[in-house]
C-alpha positions as CSV (number, residue, x, y, z in Angstrom):
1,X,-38.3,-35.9,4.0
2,X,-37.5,-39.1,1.6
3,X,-38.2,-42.0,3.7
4,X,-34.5,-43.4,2.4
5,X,-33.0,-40.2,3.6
6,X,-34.0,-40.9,7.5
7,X,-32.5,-44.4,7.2
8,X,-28.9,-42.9,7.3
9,X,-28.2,-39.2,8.3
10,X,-24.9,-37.3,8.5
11,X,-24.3,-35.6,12.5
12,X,-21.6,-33.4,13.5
13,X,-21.2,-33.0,17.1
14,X,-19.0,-31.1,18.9
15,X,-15.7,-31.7,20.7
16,X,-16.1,-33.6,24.0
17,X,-15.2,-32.1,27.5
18,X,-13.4,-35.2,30.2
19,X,-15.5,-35.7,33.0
20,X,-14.4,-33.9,36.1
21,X,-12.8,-36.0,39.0
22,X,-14.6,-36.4,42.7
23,X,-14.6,-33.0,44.3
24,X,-12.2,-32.7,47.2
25,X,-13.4,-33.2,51.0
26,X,-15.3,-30.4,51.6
27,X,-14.9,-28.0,54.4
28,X,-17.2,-28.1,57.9
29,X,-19.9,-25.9,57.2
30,X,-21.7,-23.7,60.0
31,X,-25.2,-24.0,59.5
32,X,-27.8,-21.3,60.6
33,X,-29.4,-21.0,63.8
34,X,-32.6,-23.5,63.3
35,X,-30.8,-25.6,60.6
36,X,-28.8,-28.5,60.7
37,X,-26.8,-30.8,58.6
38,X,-28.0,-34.3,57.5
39,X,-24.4,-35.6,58.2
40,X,-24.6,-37.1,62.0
41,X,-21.2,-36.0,64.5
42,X,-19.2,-39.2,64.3
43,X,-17.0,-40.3,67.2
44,X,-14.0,-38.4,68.7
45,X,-11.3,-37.8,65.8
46,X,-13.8,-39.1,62.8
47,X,-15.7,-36.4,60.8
48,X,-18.6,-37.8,58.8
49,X,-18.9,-36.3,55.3
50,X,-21.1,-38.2,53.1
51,X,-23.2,-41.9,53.5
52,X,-21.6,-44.3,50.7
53,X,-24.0,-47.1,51.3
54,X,-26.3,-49.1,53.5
55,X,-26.5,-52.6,54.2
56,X,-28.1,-55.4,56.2
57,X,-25.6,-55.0,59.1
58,X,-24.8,-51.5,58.6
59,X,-23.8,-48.3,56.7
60,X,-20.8,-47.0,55.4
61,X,-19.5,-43.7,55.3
62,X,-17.1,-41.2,54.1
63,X,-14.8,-39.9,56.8
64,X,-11.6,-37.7,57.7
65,X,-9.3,-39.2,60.4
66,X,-8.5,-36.1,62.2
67,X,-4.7,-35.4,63.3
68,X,-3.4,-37.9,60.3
69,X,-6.0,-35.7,58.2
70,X,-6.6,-38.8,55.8
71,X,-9.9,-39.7,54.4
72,X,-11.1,-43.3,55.8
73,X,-14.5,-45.0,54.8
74,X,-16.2,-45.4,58.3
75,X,-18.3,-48.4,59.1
76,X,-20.9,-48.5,62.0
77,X,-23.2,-51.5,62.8
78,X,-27.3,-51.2,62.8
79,X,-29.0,-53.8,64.9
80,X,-27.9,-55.1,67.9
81,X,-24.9,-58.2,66.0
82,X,-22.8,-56.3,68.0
83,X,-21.0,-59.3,69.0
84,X,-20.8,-60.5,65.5
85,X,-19.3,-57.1,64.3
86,X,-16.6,-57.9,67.0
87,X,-15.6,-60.7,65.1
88,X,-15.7,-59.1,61.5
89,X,-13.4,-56.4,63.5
90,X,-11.1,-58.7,64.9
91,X,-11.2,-60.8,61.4
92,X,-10.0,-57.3,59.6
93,X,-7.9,-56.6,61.8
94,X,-5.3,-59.5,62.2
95,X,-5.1,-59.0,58.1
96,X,-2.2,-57.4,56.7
97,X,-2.3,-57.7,52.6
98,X,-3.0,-55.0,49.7
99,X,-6.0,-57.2,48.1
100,X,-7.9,-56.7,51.1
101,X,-9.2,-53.6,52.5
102,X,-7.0,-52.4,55.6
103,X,-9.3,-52.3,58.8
104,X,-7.4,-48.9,60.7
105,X,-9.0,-49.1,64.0
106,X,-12.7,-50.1,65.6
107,X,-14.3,-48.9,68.9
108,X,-18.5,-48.3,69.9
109,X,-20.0,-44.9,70.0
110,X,-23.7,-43.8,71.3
111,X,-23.9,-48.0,71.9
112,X,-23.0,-49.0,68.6
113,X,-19.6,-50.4,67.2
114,X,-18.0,-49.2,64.7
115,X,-14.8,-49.8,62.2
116,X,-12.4,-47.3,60.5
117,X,-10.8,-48.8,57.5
118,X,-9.1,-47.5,54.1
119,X,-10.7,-45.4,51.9
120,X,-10.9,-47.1,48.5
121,X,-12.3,-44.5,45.9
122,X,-12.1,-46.2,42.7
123,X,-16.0,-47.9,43.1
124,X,-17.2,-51.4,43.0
125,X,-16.9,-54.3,40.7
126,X,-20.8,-54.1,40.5
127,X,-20.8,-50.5,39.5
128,X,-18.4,-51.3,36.6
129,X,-20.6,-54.4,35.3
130,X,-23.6,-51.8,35.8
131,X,-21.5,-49.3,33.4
132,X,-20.7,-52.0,31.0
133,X,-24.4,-52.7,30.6
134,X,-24.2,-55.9,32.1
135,X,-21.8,-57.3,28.9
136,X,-19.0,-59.5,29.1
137,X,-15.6,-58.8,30.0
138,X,-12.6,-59.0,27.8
139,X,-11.3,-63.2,28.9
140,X,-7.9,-62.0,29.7
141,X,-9.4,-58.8,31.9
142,X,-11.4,-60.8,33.9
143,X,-9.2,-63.9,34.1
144,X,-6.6,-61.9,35.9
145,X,-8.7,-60.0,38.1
146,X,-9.7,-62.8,40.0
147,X,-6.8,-64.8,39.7
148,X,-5.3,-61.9,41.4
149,X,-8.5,-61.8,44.4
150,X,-7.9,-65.2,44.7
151,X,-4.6,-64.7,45.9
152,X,-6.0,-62.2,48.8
153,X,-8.8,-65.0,49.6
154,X,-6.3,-67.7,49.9
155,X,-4.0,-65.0,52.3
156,X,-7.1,-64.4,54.3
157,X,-7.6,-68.7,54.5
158,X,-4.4,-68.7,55.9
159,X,-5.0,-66.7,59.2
160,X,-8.4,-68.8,59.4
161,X,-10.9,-66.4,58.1
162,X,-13.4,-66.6,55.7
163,X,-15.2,-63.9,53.7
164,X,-18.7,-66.2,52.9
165,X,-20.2,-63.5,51.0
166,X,-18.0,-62.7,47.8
167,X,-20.0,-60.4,44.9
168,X,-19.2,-58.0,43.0
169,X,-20.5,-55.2,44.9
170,X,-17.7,-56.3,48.2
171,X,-14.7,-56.0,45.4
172,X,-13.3,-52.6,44.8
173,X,-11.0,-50.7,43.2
174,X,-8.1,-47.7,43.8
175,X,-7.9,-44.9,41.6
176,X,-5.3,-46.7,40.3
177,X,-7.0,-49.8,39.6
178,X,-6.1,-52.2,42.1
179,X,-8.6,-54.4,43.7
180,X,-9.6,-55.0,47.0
181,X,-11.9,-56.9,48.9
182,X,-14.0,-55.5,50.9
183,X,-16.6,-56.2,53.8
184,X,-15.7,-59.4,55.7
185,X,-19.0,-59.1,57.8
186,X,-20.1,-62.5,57.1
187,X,-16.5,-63.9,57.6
188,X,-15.7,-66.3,60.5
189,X,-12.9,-67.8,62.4
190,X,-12.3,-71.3,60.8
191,X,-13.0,-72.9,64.5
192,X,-15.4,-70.8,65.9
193,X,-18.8,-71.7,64.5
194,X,-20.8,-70.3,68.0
195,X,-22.6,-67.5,66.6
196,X,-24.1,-69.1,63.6
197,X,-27.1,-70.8,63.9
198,X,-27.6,-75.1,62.0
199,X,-29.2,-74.3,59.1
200,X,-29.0,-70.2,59.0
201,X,-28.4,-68.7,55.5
202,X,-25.9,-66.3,54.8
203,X,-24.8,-64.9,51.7
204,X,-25.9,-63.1,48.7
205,X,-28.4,-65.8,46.6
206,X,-27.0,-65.1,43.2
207,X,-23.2,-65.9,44.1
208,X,-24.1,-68.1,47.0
209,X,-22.1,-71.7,47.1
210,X,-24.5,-74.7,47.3
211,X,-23.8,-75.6,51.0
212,X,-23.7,-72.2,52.2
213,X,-27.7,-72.0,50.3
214,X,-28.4,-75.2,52.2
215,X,-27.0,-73.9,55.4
216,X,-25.0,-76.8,55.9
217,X,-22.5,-75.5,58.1
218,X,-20.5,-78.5,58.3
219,X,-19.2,-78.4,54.4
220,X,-18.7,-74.7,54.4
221,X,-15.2,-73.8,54.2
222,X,-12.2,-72.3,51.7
223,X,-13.7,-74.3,49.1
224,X,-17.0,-72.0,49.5
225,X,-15.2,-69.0,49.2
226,X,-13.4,-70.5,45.6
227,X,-16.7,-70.7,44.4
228,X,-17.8,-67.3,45.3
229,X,-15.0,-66.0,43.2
230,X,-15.6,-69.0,40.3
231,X,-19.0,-67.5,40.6
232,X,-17.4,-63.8,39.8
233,X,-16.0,-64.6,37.1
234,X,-18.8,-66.5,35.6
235,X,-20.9,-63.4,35.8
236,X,-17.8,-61.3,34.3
237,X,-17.6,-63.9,31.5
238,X,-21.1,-64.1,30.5
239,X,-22.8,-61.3,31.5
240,X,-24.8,-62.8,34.5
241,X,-24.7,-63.9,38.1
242,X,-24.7,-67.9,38.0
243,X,-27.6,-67.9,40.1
244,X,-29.6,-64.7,38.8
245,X,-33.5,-65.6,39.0
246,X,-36.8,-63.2,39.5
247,X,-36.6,-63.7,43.1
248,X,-34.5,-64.4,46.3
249,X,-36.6,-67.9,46.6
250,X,-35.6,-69.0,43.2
251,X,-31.8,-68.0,43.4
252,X,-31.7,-70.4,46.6
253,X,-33.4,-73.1,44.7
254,X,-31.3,-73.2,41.8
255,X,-27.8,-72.5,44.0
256,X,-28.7,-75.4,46.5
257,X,-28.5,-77.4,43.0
258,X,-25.7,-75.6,41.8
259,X,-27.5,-75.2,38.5
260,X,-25.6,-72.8,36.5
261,X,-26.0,-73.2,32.7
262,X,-23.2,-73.9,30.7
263,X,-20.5,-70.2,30.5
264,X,-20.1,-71.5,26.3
265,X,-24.0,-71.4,25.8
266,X,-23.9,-67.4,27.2
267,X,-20.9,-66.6,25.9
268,X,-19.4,-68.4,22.8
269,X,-16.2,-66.9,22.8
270,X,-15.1,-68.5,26.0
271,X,-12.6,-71.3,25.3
272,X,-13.5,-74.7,25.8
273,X,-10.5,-75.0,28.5
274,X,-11.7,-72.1,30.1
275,X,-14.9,-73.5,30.8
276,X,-13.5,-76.8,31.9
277,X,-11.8,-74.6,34.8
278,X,-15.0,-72.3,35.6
279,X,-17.2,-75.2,35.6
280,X,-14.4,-77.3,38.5
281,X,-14.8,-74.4,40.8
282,X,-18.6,-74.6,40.5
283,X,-19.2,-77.9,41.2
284,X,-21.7,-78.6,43.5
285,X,-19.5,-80.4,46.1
286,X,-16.5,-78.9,47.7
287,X,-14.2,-81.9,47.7
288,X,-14.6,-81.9,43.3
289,X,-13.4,-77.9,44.2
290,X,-9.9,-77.1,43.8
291,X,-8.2,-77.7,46.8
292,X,-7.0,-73.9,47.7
293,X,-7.9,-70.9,46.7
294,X,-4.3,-70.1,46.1
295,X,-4.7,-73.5,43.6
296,X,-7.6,-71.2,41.7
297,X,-5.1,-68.8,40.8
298,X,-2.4,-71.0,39.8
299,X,-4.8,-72.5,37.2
300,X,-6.4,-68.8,36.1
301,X,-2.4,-67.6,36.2
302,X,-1.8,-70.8,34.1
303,X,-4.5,-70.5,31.6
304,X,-3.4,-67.1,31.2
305,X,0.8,-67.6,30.2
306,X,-0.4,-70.3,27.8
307,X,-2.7,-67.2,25.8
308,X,0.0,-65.2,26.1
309,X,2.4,-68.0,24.4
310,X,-0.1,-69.0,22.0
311,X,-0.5,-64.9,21.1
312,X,2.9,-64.5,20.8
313,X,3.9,-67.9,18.7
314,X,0.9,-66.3,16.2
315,X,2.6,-62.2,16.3
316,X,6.4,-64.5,15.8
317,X,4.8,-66.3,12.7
318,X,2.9,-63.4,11.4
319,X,6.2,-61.1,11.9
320,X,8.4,-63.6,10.1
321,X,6.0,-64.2,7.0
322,X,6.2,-60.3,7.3
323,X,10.0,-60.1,7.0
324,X,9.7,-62.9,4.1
325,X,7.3,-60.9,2.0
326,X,9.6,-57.5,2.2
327,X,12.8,-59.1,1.5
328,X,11.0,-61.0,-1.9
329,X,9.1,-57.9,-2.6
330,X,12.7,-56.3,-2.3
331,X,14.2,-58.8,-4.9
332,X,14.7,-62.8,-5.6
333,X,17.2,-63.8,-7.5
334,X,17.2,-66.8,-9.4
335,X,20.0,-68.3,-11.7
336,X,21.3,-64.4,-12.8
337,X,21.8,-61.3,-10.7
338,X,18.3,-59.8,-12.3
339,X,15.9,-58.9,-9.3
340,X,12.2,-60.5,-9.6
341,X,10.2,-58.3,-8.8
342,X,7.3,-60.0,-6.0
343,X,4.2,-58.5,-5.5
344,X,2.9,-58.4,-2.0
345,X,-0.9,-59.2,-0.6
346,X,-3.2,-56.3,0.1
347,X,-4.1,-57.2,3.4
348,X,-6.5,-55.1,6.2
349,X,-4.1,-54.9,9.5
350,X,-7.3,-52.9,11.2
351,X,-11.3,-52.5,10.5
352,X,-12.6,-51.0,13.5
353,X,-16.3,-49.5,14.3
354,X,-16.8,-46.7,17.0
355,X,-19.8,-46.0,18.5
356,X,-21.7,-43.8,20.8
357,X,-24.8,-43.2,22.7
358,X,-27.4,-40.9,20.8
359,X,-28.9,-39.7,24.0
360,X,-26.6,-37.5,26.2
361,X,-24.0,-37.0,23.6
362,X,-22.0,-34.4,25.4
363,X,-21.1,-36.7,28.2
364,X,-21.1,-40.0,26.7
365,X,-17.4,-41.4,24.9
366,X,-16.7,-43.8,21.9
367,X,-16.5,-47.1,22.7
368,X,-15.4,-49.7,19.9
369,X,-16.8,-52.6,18.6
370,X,-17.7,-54.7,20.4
371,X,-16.2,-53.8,23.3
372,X,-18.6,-53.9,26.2
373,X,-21.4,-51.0,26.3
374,X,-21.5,-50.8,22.5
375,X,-24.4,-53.5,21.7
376,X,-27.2,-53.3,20.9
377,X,-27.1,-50.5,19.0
378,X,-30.4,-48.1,19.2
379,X,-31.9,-45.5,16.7
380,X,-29.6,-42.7,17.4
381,X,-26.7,-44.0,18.0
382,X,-23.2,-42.3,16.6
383,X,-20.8,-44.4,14.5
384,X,-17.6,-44.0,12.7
385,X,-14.8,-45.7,10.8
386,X,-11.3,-46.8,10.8
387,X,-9.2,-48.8,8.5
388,X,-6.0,-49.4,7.9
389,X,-4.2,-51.4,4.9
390,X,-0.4,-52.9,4.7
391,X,-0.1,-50.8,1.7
392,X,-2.3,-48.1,-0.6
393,X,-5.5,-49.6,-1.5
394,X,-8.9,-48.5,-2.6
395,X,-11.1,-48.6,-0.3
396,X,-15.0,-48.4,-0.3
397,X,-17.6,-49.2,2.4
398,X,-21.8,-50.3,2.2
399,X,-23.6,-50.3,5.2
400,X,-26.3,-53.2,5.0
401,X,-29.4,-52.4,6.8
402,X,-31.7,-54.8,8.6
403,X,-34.5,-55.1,5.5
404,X,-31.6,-56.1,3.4
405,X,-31.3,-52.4,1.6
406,X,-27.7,-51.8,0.9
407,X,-26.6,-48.3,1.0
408,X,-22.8,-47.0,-0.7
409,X,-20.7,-45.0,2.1
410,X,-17.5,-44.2,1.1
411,X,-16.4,-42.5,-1.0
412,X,-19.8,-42.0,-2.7
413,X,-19.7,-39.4,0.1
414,X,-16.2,-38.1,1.2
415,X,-17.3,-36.7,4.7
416,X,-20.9,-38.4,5.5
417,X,-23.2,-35.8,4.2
418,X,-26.1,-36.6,1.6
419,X,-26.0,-40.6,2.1
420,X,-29.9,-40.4,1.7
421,X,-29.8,-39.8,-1.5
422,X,-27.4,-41.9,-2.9
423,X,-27.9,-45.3,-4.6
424,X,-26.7,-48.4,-5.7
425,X,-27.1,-46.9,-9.4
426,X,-24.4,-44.1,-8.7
427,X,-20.9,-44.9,-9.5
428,X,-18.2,-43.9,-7.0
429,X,-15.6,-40.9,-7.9
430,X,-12.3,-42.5,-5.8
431,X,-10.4,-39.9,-4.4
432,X,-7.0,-42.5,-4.5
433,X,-5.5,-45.2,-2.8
434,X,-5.1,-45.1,0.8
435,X,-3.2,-46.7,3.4
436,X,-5.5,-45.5,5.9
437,X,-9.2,-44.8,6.4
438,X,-11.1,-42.5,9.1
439,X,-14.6,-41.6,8.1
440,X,-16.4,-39.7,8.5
441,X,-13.5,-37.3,9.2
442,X,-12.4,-35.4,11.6
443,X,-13.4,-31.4,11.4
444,X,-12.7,-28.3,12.6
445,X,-15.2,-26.1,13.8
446,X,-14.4,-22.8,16.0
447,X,-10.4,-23.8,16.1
448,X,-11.1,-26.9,17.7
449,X,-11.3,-30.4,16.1
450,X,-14.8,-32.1,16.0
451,X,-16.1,-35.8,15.0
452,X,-18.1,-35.9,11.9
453,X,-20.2,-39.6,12.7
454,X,-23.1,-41.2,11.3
455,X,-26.6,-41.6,12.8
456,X,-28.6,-44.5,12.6
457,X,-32.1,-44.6,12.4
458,X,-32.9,-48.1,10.5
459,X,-35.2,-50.6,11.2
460,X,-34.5,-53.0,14.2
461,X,-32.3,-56.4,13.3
462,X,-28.9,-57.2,12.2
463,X,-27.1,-54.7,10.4
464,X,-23.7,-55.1,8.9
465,X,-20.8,-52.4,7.7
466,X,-19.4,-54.0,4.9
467,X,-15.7,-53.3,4.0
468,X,-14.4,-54.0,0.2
469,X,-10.8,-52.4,-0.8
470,X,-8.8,-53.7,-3.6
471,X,-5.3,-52.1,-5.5
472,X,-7.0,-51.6,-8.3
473,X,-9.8,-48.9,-8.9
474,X,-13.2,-49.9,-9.2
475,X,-14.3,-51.9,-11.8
476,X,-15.0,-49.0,-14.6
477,X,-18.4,-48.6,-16.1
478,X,-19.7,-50.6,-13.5
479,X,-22.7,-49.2,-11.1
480,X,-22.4,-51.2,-7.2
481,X,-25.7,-52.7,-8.8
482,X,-24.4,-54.6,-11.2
483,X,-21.6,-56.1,-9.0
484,X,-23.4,-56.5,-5.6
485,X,-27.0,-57.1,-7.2
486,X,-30.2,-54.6,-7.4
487,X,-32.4,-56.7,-5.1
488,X,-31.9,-56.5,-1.4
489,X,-31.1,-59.6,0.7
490,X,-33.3,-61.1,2.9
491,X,-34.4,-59.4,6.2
492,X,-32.7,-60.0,9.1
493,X,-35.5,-59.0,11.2
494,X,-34.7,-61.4,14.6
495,X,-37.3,-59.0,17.0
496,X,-37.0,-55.7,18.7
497,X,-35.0,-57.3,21.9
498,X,-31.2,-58.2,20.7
499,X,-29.7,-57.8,23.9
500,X,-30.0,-61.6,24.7
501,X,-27.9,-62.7,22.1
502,X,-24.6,-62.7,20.8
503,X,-23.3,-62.0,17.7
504,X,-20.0,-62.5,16.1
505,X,-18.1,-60.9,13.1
506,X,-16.3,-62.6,9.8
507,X,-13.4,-61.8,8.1
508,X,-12.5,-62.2,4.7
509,X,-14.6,-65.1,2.8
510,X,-15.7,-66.5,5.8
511,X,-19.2,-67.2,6.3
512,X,-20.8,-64.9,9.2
513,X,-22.4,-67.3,11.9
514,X,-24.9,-66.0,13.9
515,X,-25.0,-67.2,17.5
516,X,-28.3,-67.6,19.2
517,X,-28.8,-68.2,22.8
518,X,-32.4,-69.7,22.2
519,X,-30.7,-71.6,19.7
520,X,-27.9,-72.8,21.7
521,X,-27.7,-76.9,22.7
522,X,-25.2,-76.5,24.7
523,X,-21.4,-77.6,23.9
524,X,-22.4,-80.9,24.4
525,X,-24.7,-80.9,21.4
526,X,-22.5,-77.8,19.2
527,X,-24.1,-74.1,18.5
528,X,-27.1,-74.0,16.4
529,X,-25.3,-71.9,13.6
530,X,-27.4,-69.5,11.0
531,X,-25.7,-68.0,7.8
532,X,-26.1,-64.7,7.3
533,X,-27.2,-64.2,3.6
534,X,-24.3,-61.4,2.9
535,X,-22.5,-64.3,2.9
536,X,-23.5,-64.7,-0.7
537,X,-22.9,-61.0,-1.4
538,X,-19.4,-61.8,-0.4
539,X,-18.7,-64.4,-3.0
540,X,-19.7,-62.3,-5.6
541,X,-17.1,-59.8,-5.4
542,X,-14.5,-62.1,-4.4
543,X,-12.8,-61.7,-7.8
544,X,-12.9,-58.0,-7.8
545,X,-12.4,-57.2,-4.1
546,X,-9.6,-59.6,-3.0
547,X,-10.3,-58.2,0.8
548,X,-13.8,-58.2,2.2
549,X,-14.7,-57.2,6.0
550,X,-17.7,-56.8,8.1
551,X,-18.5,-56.3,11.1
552,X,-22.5,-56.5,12.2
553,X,-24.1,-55.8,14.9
554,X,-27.5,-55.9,16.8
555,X,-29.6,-52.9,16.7
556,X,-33.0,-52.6,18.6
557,X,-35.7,-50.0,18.6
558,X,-36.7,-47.3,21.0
């Protein structure tokens, strides 16, 4: 096969089936004389059905709450903390709120103690940053999720308990989406410190407030709590834990410091403001804390209206510079009662990438760029386009590989096939103007639609989908040669491992800034910033192309 051929090959794949929802309870099963279920008999009224989890203290199961027939998660204690468990029991219990999980009733059975509490079926927090390969959230997402657990912490402050070990894996969700939290085994009555030990650790090390690493009993309090949720979002921010290190040892070293690295160096996109208000509930010492956890929220709810006003002053200028340009495309009239015509501004109102997992293709869904779970990109991958233009424009796309080789799309190829064998030498045939773009297309195949999508199987780096459209045709007689240049650009070879850093688009003119973490100072000190070298590719056509897009991404290899 031509070796330019594998770099960019045409895949249709067939329609996609939903994922099936969590079976229902199954029924009690009479096993066989000389067999016997897995599933221990639970106390009177409580069928076991299925383990969920195991901890430290205990283990966690699946249960139906006979005579109200409901399902419950049932929680009994390993170990002999009975009288510890008491207290997480009677901690539950006195709690009445829908951010925390409901505690139904507790008792001991065979010795051991055990809790009944509210089934919650929609998974963990921990799960979800698992799913989203560890990327960050979307600011506003993550913002108002814990604004909205910090409301249930501050409740739970109230009736003089505390959690002490907030993670992501002790918040979880309803099928509906609500959060909870979940598993106040390490909480304590405000004025009963009689069961923990001077100096005893408790906690999880990655999330674990300073004091609470140093087990300084004395300073631990709301305040640690805030920064267990501060610490939450910081990892749904950035991508990682505050205190994330090879080791248990290390995590304690660096949280008894409170050395978390600045959330702008992981994560550019996070306003400066933002940070400001992470970075108060990290701080090392309580008192520099915000003085409630209810205060957290306020701030988070706070940061949040003044996005939304700034979003909405920016829709309410764009809309009335919208209404402007239809009533003078319309007419304008000036010193007679003869309309002037006014020609309006091609502009792109969306350029969006989808993508898709190679492997496991007919479980796997398209996730956009660069939504979290799309980057890096690996050889195999599935990709496809859409566009869409304030009025009929032509519309052609170059994908720019990581060696610098760029290869014409659209329309040189109308559905994706052949894309190997086309050059820059090979003059497009425009089918028209359009207002909008999907491409490949969608199919039909057996009666039922199907995605058409592109594989890519290009060398690792930076690789770039370049979008040009303009209302006039392309420039006749000319070959994308002669207007983009015959010699490809410089590599953009940054290593096989992309998944450390973060990349960010352009639009228009704009130069494309590449964002390294290795690179990064700091905010003190300002981003290290690389241009990419399409920037110069861009400049070329401005005259020709009066709207250019891109959107790039990281790819790695197997």
């Amino acid at each position: 096969m031509d070796p330019e051929e594998k770099k960019t090959k045409h895949e249709e794949t067939a329609g996609f089936v939903p994922e099936t929802l969590d079976s229902p309870l199954r029924a009690n099963i009479d096993f066989p004389a000389g067999l016997s279920s897995s599933v221990p008999a639970g106390p009177p009224g409580i069928t076991l059905i299925k383990k969920l989890g195991e901890g430290a203290m205990g283990e966690v199961w699946e249960a139906r709450q006979e005579g109200l027939t409901r399902k419950v998660a049932f929680k009994i204690l390993k170990g002999n903390a009975s009288a510890r468990f008491q207290i997480e029991a009677n901690a539950v219990a006195s709690m009445r709120h829908p951010g925390i999980m409901q505690l139904f009733t507790c008792g001991v059975y065979n010795g051991k103690p055990y809790l009944v509490l509210e089934y919650v079926s929609g998974g963990d927090l921990e799960e979800k940053i698992k799913q989203a390969k560890n990327q960050p959230w979307p600011l506003e997402k993550a913002v108002a999720l814990v604004a909205e657990l910090a409301h249930a912490i501050h409740y739970a402050h109230g009736k003089g308990i505390l959690h002490r070990d907030l993670k992501p894996a002790n918040i979880l969700f309803h099928e509906d989406g609500k959060a909870v939290i979940a598993d106040f085994g390490l909480a304590k009555l405000l004025e009963d410190s009689s069961l923990t030990m001077k100096g005893q650790i408790m906690g999880s090390p990655a999330w674990i407030p300073p004091e609470q690493a140093a087990g300084d009993l004395d300073n631990i309090g709301p305040a640690s709590d805030t920064f267990g949720l501060s610490a939450v979002l910081y990892q749904l921010l950035t991508g990682k834990a505050p205190f994330h290190m090879p080791s248990t040892f290390q995590a304690l070293i660096k949280a008894r410091e409170a050395d978390v690295d600045s959330p702008r160096k992981l994560n550019p996109l996070i306003p400066v403001d933002l940070e400001k208000l992470l970075l108060k509930a990290l701080a090392k010492n309580p008192k520099d804390r915000f003085s409630s956890a209810e205060d957290f929220a306020k701030q988070l709810e706070h940061w949040l209206n003044r996005k939304k006003r700034r979003n909405l002053l920016i829709g309410s200028a764009a809309a009335f510079v919208a209404i402007l340009g239809l009533l003078a495309l319309a007419f304008f009239k000036v010193g007679s009662n003869n309309p002037i015509e006014v020609v309006a501004e091609l502009t792109c109102e969306k350029f969006e990438i989808f993508v898709r997992p190679g492997q496991g293709v007919e479980k796997a869904s398209w996730l956009k760029l660069p939504s979290a779970g799309t980057l890096p990109a690996k050889p195999g991958d599935l990709m496809f386009v859409e566009a869409k233009f304030n009025q009929p424009a032509y519309i052609y796309l170059f994908f720019v590989q990581a060696d610098g080789k760029v290869k014409p799309l659209y329309p040189w190829s109308l559905d994706g096939t052949g894309l190997g064998k086309i050059t820059l030498n090979d003059i497009p045939n425009h089918p028209g103007p359009l207002k909008e773009l999907s491409w490949p297309p969608l199919g039909v195949k057996d009666g039922s639609p199907t995605r058409k999508a592109i594989r890519f199987d290009a060398s690792p780096g930076l690789e770039t989908i370049l979008l040009l459209a303009s209302k006039d045709s392309w420039p006749a007689g000319k070959t994308p040669a002669e207007i983009l240049g015959d010699k490809p650009l410089p590599p953009r070879m940054l290593g096989s491992n992309l998944s450390e850093y973060i990349t960010i688009g352009a639009d228009q003119s704009q130069p494309v800034q590449i964002l390294l973490q290795e690179n990064s100072r700091g905010i003190d000190d300002g981003l290290a910033e690389i241009y990419d070298p399409i920037e110069s590719l861009l400049n070329k056509v401005a005259n020709d192309f009066p709207v250019r897009r891109i959107t790039w991404f990281g790819h790695v290899g197997k």
